[in-house]
N, C-alpha and C positions, 0 to 999 in steps of 0.2 A: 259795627259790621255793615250797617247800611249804609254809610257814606263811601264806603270802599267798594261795595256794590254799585250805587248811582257814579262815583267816579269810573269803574272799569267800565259801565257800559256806553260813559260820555267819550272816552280815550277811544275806545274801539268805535264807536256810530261811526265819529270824526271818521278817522282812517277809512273805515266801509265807504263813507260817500266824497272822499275826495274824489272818484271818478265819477262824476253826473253821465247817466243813459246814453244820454243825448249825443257825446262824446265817443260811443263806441263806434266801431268800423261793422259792417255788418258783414263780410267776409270772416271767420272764424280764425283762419289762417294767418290773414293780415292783423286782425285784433290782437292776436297773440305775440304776435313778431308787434308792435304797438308797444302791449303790455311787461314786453322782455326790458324792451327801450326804455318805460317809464322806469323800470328798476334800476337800469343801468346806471340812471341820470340823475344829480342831486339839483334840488332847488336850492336858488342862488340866495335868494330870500329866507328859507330856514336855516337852510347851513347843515343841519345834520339829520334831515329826512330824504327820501325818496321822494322825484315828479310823484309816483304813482301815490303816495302817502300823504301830499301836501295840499294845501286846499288853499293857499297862496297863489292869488292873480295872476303869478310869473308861471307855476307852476300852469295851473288851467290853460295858459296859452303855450306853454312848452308842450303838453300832449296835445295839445289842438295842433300845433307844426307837425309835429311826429306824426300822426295819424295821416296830416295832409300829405307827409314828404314816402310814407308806406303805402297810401295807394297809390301814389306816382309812379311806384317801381324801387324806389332805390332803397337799398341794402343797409343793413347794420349799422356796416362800417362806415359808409356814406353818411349818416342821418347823425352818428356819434362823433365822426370830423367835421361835421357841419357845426355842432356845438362846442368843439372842444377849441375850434378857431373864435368863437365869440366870446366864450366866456372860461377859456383856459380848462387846464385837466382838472382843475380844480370840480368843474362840471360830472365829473368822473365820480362814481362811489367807487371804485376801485380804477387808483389809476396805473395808467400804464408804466412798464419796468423799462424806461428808456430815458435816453438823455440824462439829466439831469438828478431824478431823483433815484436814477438805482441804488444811489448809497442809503439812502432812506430805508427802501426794500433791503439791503443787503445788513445796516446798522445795526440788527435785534441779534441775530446771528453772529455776528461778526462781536458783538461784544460778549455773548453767552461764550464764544470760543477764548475772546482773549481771560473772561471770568476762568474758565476751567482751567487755563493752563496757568494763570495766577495762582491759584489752588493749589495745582499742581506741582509746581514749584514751591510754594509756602512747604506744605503736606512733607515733600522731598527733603527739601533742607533740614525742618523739625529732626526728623528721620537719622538724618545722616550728621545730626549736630553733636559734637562730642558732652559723653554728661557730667554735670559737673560735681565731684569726687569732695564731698565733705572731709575737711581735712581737721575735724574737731578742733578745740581751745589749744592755744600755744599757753602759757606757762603764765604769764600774767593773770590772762584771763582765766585761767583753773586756779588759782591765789584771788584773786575776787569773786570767783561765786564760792569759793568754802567761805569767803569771810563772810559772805551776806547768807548764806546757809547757818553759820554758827551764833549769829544775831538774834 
C-alpha cells in the first residue's frame, strides 16, 4: 500500500509543478485566460498531456509564448491559430469539427445508427420468418427406429 501511496504522490507533484511561479502573469485576469490556453493545447512532445500538465521543454516554452502573446492583447482564437498553423490541429486537445475531420467527429454515431438499424432488421426478419413445421418420420424412417427399438 505504500508504493501506491509514494507513486500517487510522485504522479500528482509532477503535474502540481509543471507550471514554475515564475511563469505566471500577475494580472489574475490574464493568468486565467493563460491558463484556459494551456488546457486548450496539447504538448507536441507527450502526445497525450496538456501544455499546462507537461513539464517537457516544448511545453515550458509553449506557455512562456502564450503568456507573452495574452499580455499583448490578443485573443483565444488568435493565440490558438497562432499554433494550430505551426503545429497543425493536431496541437488541439479537442479539435475542431471542420474540413476534414467532421467524419471523424460524425463516425461513432453514424456507425451506432447503422448498428441499430442492422438490429433492426435482423430482429424484423427473425420476426416475420415463416416457422418451420415438423413434419415427423416418412415411413422408412419409422421402419428403422421400431427396428433399432426392438434390438
Amino acid at each position: 500500500m505504500r508504493w501506491l501511496t509514494v507513486t500517487l504522490w510522485f504522479v500528482l507533484s509532477g503535474a502540481a509543478l509543471a507550471l514554475d511561479p515564475s511563469e505566471m502573469l500577475e494580472d489574475p485576469a490574464l493568468e486565467a485566460q493563460a491558463r484556459e490556453l494551456d488546457h486548450a493545447l496539447r504538448c507536441v512532445v507527450c502526445q497525450s498531456e496538456s501544455v499546462a500538465s507537461s513539464n517537457a521543454q516544448w511545453a515550458v516554452d509553449t506557455r512562456r509564448v502564450i503568456r507573452e502573446q495574452v499580455a499583448a492583447g490578443q485573443t483565444n482564437a488568435q493565440i490558438t491559430d497562432f499554433f494550430v498553423e505551426r503545429y497543425g490541429e493536431f496541437v488541439l486537445m479537442n479539435p475542431r469539427v471542420s474540413g476534414s475531420n467532421w467524419l471523424l467527429w460524425a463516425a461513432g454515431p453514424l456507425m451506432l445508427l447503422m448498428a441499430a438499424i442492422m438490429g433492426f432488421v435482423y430482429l424484423r426478419g427473425r420476426s416475420t420468418a415463416p416457422a418451420v413445421m415438423d413434419a415427423g418420420l416418412n415411413e422408412a424412417e419409422t421402419r428403422r427406429l421400431r427396428e433399432i427399438m426392438d434390438e
